[in-house]
N, C-alpha and C positions, 0 to 999 in steps of 0.2 A: 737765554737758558730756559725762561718759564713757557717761552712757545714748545722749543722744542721739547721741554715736560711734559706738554698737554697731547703735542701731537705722538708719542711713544704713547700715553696712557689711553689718547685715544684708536690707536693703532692693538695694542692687548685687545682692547674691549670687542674690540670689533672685528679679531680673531676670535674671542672664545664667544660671541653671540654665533657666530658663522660653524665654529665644535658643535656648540649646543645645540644649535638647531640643525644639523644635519643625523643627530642621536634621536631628540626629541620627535622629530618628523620624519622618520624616515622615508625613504623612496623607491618607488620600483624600477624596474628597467627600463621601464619607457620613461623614466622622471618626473612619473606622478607623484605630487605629495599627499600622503596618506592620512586620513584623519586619526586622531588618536582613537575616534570611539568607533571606527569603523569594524565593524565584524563580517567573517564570512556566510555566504549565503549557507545555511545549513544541507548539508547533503546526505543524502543516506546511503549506506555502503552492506554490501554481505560480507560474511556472516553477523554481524552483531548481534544476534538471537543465540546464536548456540550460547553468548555469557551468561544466557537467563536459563540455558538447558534446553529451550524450546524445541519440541520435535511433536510436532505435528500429526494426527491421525486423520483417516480421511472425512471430512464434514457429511457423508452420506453413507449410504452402503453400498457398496458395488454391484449388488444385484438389482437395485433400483433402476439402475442405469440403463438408458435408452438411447438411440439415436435417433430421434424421428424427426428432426426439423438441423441441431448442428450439434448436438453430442456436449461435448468440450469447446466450448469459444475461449481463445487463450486472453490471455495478458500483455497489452503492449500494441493490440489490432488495431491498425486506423479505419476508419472508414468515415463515411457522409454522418453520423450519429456521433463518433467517437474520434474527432478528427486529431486530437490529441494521444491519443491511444487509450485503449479498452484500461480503466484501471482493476480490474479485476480478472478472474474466471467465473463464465459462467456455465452453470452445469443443470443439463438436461436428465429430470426422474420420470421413477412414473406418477400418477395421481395421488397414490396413498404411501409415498415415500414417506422419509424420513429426514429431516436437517438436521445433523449430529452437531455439537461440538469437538473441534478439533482438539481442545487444549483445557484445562482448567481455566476458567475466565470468570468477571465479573461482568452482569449487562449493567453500563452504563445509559441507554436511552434505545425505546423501542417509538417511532415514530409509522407514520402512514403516507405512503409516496399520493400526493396529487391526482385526485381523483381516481383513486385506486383504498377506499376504506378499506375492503376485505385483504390489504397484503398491507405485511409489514416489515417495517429496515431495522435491524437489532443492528444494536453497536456496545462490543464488549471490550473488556480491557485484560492482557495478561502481562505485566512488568510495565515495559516499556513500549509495546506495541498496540495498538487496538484492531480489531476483524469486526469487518462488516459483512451482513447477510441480508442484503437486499431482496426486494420481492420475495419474502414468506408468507405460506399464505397461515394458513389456522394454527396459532399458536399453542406450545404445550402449558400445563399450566405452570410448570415452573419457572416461564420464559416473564419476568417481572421485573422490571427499573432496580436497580439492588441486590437483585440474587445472584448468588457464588453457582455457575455449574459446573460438572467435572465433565472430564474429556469422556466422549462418547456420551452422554446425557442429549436425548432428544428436546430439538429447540421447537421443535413445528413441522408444518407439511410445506412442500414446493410451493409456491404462487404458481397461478394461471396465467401463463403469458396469453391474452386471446389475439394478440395481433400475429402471434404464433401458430396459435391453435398446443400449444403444450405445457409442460408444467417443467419447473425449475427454481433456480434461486442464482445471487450473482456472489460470489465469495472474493471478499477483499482486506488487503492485510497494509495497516496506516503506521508510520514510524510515528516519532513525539512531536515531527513537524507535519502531524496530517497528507505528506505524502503519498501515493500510493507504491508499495511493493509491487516488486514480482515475487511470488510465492514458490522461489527453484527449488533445486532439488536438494538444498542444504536445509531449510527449511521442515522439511516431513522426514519421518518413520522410512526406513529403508523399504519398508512392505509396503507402504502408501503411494514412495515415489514411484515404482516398478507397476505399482498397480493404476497409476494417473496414465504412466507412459502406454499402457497395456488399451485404457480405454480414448486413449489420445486417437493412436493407432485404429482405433476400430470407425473413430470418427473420418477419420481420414480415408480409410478404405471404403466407408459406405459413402459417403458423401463429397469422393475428391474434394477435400479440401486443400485450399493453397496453402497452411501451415503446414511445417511439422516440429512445433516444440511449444510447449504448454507458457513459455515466454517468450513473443515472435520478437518485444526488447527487454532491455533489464534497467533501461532508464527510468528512476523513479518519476510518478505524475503527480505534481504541484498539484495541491489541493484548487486553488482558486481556478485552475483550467479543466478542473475535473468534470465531463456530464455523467449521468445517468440515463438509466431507460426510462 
């Protein structure tokens, strides 16, 4: 009688370790077991800006606007530099342009890309987002580590691309895991997007270019495979 006690009690026990741990650890399809502290990889999705309101004006003026070397470089390009895809747009002015801010923002950090003193990389913050403005060349004076500026508030002039021969800046939009956006068309001002599509188009016609959408993808780029120019 006391066997067969031990063997029933040990027969429970070893139904509910087997309950318990199929609760405790759950499984996926394929019957892997998952760790408890496992998290998913953070991803970024659209719209999740309009919950902050964000609606974008254009970062230049449209009269600045040039086409002399490629106009509009979109977001998402691969190429031999960017093999990963272009994480920004980059946009072609003229010399005594204008870099606007798009949005109210805070700059958090203006640094100097690599053997390139005379241009500078702002990085500002609005909610949950940050925008970067690569290759700036002569900054305004209110462009400062700390300063609140409002939308439309001149940040500086173009940089000098000289491998280009022209002047421009590279505009890029980072979620909370340093991702880089596509900057669609949910993103901007109804007048801003109609006005990107307007000088997309102009790029296109003078310059057959093989795009035609200011986001050739919409797959966000992982900070750590990100290049620059």
């Amino acid at each position: 009688m006391k066997k067969q006690g031990i063997v029933i009690i040990v027969f429970v026990v070893g139904v509910l370790l087997l309950w318990g741990g199929r609760h405790i650890f759950p499984r996926s399809s394929a019957g892997i077991t998952l760790s408890a502290t496992t998290s998913p990889t953070p991803a970024s999705s659209h719209p999740p800006q309009l919950q902050l309101g964000l609606r974008l004006s254009l970062p230049f003026n449209p009269a600045d606007f040039l086409v002399k070397r490629f106009g509009l470089y979109p977001f998402g390009l691969k190429s031999s530099e960017h093999p990963e895809g272009h994480a920004g747009i980059n946009i072609e002015l003229s010399q005594n342009a204008a870099v606007l801010a798009p949005t109210d923002m805070d700059i958090l950090a203006i640094t100097n890309p690599p053997l390139r003193p005379d241009e500078h990389n702002l990085l500002a913050q609005q909610g949950g987002y940050k925008f970067e403005f690569l290759r700036v060349g002569e900054l305004a004076a209110g462009s400062k580590v700390g300063s609140h500026v409002k939308q439309g508030d001149v940040l500086g002039k173009p940089g000098h691309n000289r491998s280009l021969s022209t002047y421009g800046f590279h505009f890029g939009v980072l979620d909370t895991y340093d991702n880089a956006l596509c900057p669609a068309q949910n993103w901007w001002q109804s007048g801003a997007w109609s006005e990107l599509q307007q000088l997309l188009q102009k790029s296109l016609d003078d310059h057959k270019k093989p795009y035609t959408s200011l986001c050739v993808s919409t797959t966000p780029i992982p900070k750590l495979v990100r290049s620059y120019e």
